[in-house]
Jmol script that loads the backbone (N, CA, C; Angstrom):
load data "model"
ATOM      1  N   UNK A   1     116.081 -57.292 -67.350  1.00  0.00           N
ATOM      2  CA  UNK A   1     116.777 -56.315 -68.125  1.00  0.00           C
ATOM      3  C   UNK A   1     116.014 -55.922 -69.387  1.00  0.00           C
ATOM      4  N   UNK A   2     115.527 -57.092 -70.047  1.00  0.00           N
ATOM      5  CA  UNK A   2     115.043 -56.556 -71.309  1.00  0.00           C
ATOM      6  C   UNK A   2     113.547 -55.803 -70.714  1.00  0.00           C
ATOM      7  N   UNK A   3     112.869 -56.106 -69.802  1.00  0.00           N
ATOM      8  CA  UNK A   3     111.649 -54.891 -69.706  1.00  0.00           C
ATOM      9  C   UNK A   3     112.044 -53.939 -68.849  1.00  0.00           C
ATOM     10  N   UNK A   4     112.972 -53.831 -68.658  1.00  0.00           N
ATOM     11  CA  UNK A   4     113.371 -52.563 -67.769  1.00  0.00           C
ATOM     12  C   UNK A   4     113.956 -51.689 -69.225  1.00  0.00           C
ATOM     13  N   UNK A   5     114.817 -51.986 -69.909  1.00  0.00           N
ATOM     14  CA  UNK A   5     115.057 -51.294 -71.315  1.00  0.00           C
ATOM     15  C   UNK A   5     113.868 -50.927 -71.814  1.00  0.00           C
ATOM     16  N   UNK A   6     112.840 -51.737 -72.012  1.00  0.00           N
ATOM     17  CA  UNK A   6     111.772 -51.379 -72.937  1.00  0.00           C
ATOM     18  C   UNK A   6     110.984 -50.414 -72.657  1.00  0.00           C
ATOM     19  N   UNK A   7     110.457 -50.512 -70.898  1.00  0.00           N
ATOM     20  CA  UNK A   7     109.782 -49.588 -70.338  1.00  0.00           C
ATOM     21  C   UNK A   7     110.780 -47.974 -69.914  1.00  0.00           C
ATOM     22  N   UNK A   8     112.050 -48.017 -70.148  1.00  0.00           N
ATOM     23  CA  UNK A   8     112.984 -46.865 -70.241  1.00  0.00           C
ATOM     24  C   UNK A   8     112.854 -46.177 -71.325  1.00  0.00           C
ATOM     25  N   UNK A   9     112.676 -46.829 -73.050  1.00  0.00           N
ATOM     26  CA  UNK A   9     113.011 -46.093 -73.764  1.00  0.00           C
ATOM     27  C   UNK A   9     111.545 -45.310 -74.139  1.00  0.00           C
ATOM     28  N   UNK A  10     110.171 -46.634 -73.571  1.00  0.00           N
ATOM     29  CA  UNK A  10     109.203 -46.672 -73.832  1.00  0.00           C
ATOM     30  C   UNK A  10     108.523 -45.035 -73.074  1.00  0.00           C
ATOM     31  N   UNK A  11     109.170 -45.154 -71.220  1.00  0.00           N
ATOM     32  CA  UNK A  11     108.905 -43.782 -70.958  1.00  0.00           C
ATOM     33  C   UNK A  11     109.541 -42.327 -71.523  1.00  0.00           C
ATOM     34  N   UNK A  12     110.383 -42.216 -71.924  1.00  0.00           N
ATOM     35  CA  UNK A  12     111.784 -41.893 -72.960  1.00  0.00           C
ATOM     36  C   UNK A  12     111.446 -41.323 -74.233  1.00  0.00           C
ATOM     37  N   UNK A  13     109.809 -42.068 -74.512  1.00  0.00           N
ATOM     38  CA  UNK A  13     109.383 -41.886 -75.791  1.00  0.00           C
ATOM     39  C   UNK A  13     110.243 -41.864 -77.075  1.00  0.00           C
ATOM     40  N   UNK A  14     111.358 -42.827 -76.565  1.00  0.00           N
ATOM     41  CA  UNK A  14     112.379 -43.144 -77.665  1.00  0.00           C
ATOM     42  C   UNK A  14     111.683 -44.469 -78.596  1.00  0.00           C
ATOM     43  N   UNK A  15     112.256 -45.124 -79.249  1.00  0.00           N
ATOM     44  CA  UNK A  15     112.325 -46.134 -80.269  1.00  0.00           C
ATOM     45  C   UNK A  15     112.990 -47.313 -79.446  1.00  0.00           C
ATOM     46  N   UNK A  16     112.485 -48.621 -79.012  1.00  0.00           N
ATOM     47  CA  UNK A  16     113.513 -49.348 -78.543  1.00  0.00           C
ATOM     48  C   UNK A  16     114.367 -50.045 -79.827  1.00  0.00           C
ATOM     49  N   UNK A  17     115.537 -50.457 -79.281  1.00  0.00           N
ATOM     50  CA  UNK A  17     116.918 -50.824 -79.745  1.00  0.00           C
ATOM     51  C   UNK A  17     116.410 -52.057 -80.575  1.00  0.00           C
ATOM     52  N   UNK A  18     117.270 -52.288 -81.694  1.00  0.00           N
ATOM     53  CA  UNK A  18     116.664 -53.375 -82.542  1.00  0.00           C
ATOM     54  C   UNK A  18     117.163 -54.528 -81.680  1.00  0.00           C
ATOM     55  N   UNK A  19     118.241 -54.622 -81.276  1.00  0.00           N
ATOM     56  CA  UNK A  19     118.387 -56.163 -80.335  1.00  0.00           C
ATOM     57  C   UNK A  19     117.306 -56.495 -79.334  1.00  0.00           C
ATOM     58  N   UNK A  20     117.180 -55.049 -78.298  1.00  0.00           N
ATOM     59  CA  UNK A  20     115.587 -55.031 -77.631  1.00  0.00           C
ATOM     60  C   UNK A  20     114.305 -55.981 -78.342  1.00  0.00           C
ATOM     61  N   UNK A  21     114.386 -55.338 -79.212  1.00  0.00           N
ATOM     62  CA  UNK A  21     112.922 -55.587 -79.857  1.00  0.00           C
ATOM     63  C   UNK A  21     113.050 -56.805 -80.459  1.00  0.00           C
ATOM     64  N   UNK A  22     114.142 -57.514 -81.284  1.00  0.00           N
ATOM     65  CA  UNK A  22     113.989 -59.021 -81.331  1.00  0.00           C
ATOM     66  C   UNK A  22     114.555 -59.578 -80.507  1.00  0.00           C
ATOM     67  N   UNK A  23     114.651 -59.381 -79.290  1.00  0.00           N
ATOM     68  CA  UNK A  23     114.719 -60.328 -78.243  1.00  0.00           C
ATOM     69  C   UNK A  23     113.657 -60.579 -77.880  1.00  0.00           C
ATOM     70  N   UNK A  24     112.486 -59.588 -77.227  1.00  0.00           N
ATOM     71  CA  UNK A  24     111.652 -59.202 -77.272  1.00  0.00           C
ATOM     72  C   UNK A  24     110.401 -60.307 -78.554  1.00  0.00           C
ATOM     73  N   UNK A  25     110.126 -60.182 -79.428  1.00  0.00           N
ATOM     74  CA  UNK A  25     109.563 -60.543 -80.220  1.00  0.00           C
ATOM     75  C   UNK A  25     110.038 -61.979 -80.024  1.00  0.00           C
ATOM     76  N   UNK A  26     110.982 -62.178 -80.271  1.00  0.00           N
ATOM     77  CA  UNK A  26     111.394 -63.743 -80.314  1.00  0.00           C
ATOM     78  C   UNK A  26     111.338 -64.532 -79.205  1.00  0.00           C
ATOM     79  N   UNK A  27     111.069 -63.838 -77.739  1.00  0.00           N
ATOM     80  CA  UNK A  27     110.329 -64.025 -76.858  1.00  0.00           C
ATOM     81  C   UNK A  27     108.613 -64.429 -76.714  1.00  0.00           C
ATOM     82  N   UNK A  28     108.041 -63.545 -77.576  1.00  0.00           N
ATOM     83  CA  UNK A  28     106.904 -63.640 -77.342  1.00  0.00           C
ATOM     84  C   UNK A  28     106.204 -64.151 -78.129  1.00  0.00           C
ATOM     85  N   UNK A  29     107.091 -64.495 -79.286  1.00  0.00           N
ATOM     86  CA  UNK A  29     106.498 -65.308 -80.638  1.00  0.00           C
ATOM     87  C   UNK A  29     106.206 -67.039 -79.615  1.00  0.00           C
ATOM     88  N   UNK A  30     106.905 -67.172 -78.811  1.00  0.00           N
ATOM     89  CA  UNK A  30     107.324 -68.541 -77.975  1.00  0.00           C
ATOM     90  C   UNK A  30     105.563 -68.999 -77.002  1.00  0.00           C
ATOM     91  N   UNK A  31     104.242 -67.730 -77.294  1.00  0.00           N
ATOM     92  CA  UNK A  31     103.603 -67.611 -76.340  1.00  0.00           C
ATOM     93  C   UNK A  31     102.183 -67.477 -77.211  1.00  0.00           C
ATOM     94  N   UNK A  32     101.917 -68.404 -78.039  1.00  0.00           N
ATOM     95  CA  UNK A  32     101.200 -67.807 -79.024  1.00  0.00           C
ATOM     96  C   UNK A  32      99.449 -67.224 -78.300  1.00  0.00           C
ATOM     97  N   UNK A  33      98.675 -66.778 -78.950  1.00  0.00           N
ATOM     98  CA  UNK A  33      97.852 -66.715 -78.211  1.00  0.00           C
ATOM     99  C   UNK A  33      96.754 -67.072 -78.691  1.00  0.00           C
ATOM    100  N   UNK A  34      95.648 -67.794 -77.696  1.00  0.00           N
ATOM    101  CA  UNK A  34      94.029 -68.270 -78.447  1.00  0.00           C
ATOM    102  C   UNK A  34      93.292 -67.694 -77.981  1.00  0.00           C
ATOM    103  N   UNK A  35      91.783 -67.433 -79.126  1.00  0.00           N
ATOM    104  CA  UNK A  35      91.132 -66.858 -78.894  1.00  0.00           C
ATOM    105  C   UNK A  35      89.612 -67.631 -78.709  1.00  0.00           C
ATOM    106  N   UNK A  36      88.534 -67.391 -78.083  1.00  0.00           N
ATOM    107  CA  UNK A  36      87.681 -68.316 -77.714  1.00  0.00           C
ATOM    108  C   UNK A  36      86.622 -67.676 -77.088  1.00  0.00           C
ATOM    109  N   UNK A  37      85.432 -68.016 -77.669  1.00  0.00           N
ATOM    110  CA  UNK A  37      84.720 -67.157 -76.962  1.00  0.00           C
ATOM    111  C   UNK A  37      83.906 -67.995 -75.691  1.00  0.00           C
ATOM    112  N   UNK A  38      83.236 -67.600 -75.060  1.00  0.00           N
ATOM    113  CA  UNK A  38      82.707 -67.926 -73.560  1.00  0.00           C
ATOM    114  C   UNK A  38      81.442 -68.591 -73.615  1.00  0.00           C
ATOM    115  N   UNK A  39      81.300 -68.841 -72.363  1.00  0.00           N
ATOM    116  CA  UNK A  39      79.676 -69.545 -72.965  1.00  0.00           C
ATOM    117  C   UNK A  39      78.835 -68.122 -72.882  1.00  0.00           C
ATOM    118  N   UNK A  40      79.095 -66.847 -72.119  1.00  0.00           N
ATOM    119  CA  UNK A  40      78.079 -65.591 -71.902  1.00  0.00           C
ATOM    120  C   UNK A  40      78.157 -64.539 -73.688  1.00  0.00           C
ATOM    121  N   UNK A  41      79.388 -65.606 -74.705  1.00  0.00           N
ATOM    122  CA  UNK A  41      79.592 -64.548 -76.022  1.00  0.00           C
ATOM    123  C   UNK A  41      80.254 -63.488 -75.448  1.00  0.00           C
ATOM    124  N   UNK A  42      81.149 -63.511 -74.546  1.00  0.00           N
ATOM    125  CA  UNK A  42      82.465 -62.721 -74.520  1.00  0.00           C
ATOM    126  C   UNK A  42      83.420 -63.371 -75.362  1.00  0.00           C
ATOM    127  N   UNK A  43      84.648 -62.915 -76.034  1.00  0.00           N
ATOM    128  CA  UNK A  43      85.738 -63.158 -76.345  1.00  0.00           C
ATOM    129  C   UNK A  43      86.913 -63.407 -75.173  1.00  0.00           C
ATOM    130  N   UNK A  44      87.474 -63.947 -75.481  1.00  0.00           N
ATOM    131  CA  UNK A  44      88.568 -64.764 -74.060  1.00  0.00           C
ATOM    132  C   UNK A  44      90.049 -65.294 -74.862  1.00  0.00           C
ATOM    133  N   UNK A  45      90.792 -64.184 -74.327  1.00  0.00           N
ATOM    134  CA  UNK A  45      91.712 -64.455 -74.845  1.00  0.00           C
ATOM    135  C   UNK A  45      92.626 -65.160 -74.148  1.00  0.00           C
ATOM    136  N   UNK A  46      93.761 -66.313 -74.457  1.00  0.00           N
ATOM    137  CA  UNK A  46      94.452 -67.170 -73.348  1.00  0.00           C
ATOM    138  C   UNK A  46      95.819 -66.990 -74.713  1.00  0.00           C
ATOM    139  N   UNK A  47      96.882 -66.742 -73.273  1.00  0.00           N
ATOM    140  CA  UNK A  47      98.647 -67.237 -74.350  1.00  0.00           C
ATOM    141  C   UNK A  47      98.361 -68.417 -73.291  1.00  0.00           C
ATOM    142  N   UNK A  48      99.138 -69.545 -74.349  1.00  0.00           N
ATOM    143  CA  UNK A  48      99.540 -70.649 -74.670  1.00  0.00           C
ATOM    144  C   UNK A  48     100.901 -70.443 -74.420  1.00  0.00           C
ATOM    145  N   UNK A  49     100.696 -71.642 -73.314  1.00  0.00           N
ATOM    146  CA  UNK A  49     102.178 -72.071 -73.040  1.00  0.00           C
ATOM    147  C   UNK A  49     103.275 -71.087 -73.234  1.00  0.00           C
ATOM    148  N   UNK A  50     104.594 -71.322 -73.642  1.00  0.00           N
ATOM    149  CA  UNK A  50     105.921 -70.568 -73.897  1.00  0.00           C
ATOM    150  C   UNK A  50     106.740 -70.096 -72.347  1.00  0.00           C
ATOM    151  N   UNK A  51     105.760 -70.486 -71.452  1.00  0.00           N
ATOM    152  CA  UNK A  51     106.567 -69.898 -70.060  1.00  0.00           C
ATOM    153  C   UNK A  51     106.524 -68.416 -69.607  1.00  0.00           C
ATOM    154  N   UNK A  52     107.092 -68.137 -68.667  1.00  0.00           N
ATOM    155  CA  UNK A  52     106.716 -66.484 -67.942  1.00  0.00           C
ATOM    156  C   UNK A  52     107.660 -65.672 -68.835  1.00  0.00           C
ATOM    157  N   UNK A  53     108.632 -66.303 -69.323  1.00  0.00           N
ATOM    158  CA  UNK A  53     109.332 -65.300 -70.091  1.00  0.00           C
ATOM    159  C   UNK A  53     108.849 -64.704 -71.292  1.00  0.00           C
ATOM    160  N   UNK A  54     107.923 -65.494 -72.016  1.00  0.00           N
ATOM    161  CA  UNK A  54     107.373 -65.482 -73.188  1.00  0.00           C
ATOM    162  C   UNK A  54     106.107 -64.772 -72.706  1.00  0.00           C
ATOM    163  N   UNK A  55     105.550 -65.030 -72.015  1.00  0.00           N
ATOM    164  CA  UNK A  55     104.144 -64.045 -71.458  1.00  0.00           C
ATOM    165  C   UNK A  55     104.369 -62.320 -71.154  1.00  0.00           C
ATOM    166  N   UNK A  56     105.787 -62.449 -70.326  1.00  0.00           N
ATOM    167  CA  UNK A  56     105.917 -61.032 -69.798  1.00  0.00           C
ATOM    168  C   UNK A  56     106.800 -60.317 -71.464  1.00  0.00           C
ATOM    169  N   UNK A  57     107.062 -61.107 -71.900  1.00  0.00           N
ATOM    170  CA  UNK A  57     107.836 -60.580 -73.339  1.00  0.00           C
ATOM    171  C   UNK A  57     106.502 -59.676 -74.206  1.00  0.00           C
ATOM    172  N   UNK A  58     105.437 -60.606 -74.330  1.00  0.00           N
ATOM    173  CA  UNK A  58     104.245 -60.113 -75.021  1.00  0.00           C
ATOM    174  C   UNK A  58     103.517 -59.101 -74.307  1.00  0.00           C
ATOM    175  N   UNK A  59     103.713 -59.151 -72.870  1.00  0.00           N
ATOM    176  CA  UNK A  59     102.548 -58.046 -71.910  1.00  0.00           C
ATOM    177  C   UNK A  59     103.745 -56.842 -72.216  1.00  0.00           C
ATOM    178  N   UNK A  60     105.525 -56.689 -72.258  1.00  0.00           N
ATOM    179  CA  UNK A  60     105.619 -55.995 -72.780  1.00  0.00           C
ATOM    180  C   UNK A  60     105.639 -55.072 -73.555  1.00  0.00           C
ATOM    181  N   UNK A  61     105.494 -56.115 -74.804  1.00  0.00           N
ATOM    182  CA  UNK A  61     105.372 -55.501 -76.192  1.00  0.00           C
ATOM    183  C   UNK A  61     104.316 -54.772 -76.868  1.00  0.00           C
ATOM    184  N   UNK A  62     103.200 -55.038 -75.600  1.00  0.00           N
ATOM    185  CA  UNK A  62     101.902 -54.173 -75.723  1.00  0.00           C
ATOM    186  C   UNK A  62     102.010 -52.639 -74.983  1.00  0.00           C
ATOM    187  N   UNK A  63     102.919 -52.824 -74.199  1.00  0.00           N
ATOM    188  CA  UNK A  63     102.871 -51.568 -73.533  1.00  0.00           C
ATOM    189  C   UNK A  63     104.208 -50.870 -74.316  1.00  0.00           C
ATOM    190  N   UNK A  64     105.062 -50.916 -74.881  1.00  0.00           N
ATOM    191  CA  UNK A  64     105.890 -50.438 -75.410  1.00  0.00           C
ATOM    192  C   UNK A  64     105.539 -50.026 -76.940  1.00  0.00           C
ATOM    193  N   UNK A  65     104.358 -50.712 -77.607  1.00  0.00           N
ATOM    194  CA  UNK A  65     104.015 -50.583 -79.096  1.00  0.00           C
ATOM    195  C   UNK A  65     102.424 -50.172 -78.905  1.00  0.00           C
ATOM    196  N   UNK A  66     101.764 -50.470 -78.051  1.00  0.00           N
ATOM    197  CA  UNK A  66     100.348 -50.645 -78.186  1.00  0.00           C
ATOM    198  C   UNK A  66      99.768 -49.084 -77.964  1.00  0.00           C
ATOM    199  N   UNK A  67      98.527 -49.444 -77.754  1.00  0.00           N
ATOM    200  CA  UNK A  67      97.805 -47.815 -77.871  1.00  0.00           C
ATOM    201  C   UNK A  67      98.342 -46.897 -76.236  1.00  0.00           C
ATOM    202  N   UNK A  68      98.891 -47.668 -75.389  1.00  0.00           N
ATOM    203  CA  UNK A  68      98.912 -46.782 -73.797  1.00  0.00           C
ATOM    204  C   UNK A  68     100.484 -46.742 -74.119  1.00  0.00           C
ATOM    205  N   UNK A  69     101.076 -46.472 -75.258  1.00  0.00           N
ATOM    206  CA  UNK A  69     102.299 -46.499 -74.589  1.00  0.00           C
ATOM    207  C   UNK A  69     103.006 -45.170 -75.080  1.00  0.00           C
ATOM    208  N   UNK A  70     102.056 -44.067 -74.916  1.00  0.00           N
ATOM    209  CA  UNK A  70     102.444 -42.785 -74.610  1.00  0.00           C
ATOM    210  C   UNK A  70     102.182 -42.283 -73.123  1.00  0.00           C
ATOM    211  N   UNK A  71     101.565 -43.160 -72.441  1.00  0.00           N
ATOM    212  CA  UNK A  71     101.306 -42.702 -71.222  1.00  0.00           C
ATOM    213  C   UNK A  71     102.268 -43.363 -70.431  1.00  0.00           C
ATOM    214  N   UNK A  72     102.738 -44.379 -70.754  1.00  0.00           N
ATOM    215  CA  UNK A  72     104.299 -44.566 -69.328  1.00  0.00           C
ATOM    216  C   UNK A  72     105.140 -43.860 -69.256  1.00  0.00           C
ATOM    217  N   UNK A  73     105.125 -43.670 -68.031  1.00  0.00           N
ATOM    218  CA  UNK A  73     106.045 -42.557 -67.385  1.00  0.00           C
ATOM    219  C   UNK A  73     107.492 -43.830 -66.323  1.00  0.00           C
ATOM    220  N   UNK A  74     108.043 -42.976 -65.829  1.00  0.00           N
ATOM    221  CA  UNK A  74     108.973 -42.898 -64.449  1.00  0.00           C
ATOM    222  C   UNK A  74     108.730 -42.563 -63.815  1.00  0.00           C
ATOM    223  N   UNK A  75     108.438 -42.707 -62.295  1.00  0.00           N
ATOM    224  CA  UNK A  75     108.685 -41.573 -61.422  1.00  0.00           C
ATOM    225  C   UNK A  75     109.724 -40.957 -61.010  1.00  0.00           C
ATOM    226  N   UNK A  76     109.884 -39.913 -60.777  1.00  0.00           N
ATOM    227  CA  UNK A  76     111.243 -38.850 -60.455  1.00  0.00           C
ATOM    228  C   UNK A  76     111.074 -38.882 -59.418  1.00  0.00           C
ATOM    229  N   UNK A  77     110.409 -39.259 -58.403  1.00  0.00           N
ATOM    230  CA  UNK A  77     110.382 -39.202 -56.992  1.00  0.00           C
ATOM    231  C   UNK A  77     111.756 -39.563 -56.668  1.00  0.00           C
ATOM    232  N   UNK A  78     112.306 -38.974 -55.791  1.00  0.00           N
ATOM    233  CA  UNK A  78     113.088 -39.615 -54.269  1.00  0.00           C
ATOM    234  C   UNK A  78     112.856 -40.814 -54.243  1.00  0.00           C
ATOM    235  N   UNK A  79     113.913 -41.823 -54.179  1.00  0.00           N
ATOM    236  CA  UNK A  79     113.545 -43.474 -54.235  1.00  0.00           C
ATOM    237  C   UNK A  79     112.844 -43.608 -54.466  1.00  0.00           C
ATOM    238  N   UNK A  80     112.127 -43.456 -55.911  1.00  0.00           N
ATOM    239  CA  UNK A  80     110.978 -44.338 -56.400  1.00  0.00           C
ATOM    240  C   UNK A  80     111.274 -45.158 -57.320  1.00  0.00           C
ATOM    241  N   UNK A  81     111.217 -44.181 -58.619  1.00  0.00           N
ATOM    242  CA  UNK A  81     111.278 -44.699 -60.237  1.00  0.00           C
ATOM    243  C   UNK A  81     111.012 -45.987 -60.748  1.00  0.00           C
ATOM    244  N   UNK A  82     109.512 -46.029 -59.710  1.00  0.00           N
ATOM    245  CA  UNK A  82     108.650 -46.988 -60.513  1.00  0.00           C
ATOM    246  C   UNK A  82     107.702 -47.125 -61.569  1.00  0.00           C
ATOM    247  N   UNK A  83     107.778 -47.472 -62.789  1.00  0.00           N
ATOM    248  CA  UNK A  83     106.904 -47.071 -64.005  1.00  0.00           C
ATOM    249  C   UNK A  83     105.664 -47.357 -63.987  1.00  0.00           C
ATOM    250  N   UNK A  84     105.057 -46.252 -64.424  1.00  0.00           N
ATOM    251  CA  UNK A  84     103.724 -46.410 -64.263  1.00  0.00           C
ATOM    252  C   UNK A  84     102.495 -46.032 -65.161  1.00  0.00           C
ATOM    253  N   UNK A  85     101.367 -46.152 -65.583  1.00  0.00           N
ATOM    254  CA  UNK A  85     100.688 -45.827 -66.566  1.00  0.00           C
ATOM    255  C   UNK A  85      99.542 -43.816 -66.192  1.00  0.00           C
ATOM    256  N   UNK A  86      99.859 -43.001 -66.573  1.00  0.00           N
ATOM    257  CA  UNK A  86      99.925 -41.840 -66.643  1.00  0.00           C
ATOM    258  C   UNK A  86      98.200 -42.090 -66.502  1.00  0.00           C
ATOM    259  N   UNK A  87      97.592 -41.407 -66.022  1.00  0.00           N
ATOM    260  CA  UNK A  87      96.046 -41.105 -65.743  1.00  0.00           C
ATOM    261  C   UNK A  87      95.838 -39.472 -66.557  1.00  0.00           C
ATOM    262  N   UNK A  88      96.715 -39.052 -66.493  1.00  0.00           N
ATOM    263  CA  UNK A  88      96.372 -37.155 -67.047  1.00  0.00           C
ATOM    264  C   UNK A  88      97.440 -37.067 -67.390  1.00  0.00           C
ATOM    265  N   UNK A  89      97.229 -36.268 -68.781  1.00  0.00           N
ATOM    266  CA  UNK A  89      98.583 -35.566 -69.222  1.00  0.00           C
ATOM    267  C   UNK A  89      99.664 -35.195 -69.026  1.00  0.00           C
ATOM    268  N   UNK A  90      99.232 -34.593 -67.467  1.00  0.00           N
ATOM    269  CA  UNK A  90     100.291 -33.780 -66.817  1.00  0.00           C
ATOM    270  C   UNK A  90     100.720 -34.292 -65.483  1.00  0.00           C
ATOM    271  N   UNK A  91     100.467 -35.605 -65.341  1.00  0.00           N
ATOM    272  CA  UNK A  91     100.601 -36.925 -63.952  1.00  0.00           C
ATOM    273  C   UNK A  91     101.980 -36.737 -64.332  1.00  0.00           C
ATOM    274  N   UNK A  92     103.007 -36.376 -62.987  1.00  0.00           N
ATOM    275  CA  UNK A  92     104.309 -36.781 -63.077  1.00  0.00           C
ATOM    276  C   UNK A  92     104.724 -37.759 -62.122  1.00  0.00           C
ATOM    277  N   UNK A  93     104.008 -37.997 -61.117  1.00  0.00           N
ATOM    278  CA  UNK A  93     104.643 -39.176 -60.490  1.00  0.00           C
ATOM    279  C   UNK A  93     103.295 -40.465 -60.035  1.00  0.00           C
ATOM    280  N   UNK A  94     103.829 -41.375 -59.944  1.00  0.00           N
ATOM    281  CA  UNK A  94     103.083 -42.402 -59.549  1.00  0.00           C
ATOM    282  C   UNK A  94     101.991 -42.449 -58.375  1.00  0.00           C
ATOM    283  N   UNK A  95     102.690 -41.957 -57.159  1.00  0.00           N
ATOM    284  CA  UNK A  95     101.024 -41.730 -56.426  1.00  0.00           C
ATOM    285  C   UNK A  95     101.138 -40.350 -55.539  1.00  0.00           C
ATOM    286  N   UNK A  96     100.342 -40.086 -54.916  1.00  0.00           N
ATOM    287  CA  UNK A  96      99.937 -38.808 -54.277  1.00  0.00           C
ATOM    288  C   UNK A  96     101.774 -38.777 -53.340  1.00  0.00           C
ATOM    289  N   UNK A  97     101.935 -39.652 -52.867  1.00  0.00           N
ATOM    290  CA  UNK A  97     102.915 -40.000 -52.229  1.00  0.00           C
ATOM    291  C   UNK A  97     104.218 -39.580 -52.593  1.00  0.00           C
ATOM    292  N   UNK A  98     104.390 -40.132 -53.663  1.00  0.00           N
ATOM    293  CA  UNK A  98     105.551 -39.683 -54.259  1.00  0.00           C
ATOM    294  C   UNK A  98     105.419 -38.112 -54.777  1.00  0.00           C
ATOM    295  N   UNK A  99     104.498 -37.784 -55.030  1.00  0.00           N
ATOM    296  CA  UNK A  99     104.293 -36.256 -55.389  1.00  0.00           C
ATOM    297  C   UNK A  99     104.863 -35.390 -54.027  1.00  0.00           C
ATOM    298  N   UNK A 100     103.751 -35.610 -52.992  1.00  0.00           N
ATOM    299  CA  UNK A 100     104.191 -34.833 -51.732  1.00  0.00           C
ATOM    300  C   UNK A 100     106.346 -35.416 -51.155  1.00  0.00           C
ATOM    301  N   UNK A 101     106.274 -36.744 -51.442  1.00  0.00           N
ATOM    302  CA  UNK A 101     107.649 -36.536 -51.400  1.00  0.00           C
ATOM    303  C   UNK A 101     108.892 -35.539 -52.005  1.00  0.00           C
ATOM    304  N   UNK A 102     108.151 -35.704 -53.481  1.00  0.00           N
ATOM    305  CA  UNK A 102     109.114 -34.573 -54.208  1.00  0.00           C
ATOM    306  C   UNK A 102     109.314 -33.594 -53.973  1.00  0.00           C
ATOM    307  N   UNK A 103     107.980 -32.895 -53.686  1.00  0.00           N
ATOM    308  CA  UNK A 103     108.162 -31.379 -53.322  1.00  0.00           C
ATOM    309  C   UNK A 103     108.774 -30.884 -52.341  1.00  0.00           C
ATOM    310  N   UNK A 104     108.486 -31.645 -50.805  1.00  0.00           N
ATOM    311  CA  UNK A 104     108.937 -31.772 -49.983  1.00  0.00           C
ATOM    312  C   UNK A 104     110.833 -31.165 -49.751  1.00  0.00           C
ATOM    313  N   UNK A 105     110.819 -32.657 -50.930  1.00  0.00           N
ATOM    314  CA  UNK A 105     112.533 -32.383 -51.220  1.00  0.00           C
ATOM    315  C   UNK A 105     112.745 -31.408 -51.846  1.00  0.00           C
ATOM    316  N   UNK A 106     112.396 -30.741 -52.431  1.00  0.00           N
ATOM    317  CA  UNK A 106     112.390 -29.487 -52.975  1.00  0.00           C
ATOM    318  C   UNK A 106     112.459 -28.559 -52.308  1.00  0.00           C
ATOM    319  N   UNK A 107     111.655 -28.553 -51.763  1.00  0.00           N
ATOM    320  CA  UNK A 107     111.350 -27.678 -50.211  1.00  0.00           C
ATOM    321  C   UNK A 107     112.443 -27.038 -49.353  1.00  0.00           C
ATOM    322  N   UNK A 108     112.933 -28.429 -48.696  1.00  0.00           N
ATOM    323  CA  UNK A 108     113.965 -28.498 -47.753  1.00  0.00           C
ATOM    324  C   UNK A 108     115.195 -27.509 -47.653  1.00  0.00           C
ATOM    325  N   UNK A 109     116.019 -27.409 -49.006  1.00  0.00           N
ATOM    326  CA  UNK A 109     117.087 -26.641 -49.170  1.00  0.00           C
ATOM    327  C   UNK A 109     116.607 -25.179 -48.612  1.00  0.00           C
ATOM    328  N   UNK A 110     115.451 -24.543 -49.264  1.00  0.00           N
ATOM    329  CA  UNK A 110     114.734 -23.116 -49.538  1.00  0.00           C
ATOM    330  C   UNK A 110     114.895 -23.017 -47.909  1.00  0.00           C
ATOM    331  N   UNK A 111     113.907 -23.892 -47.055  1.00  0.00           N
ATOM    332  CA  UNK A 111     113.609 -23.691 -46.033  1.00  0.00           C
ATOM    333  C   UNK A 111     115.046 -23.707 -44.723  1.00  0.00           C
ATOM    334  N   UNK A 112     116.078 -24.373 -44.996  1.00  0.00           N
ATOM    335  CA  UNK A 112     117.036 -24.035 -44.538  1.00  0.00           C
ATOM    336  C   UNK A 112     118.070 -23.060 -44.352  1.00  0.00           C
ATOM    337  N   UNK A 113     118.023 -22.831 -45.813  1.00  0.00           N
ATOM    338  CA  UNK A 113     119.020 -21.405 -45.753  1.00  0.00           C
ATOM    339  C   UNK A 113     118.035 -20.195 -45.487  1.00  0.00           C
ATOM    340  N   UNK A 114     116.617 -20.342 -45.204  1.00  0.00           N
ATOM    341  CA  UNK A 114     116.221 -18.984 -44.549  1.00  0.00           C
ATOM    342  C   UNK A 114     116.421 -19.285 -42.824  1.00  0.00           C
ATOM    343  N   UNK A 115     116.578 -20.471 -42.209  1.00  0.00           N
ATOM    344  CA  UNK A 115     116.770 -20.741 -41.209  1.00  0.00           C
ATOM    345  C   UNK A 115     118.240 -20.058 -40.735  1.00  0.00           C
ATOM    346  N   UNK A 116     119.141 -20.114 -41.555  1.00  0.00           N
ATOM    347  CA  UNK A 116     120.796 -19.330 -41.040  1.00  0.00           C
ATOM    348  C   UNK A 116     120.865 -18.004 -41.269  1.00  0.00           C
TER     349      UNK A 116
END
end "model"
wireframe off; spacefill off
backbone 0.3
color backbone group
């Protein structure tokens, strides 16, 4: 529930709800994270402990606050409305699939009543 809210208001381009957001936070505060670099001198980042709730709380809070989180969308498809991260400006649905579905449905009505 709470990342289904987040990624709603997040595609919504609303503000999430202050209970959202410290649930949220107080979730992910539970997950702290270390930083470490590699033996090749990459940086390597690891969360620590706190459990899946505390991990998916923080992978939230990046996509709801962070730099991509003008690009989540919904899909409007016909049984889809799975969220997804926008590739182009003007990407409205998640894959080629759901695109040709939509239209499709769109379609259908037009193409019937010229049929009667």
């Amino acid at each position: 529930g709470l990342v289904r809210g987040a990624l709603e208001a997040t595609a919504g381009q609303r503000p999430l709800t202050d209970s959202l957001r410290t649930r949220l936070n107080e979730l992910a505060a539970s997950a702290p994270v270390v930083f470490r670099m590699t033996g090749d001198g990459f940086l390597e980042q690891r969360e620590q402990s706190g459990g899946a709730d505390a991990v998916l709380a923080r992978r939230t809070l990046v996509l709801a606050a962070g730099p991509d989180r003008l690009r989540v969308r919904r899909c409007p498809a016909p049984s889809c409305g799975m969220y997804f991260l926008a590739r182009r400006r003007d990407q409205a649905w998640c894959s080629l699939g759901c695109g040709n579905r939509a239209r499709s449905t769109r379609r259908q009505p037009r193409e019937t009543e010229t049929l009667n």
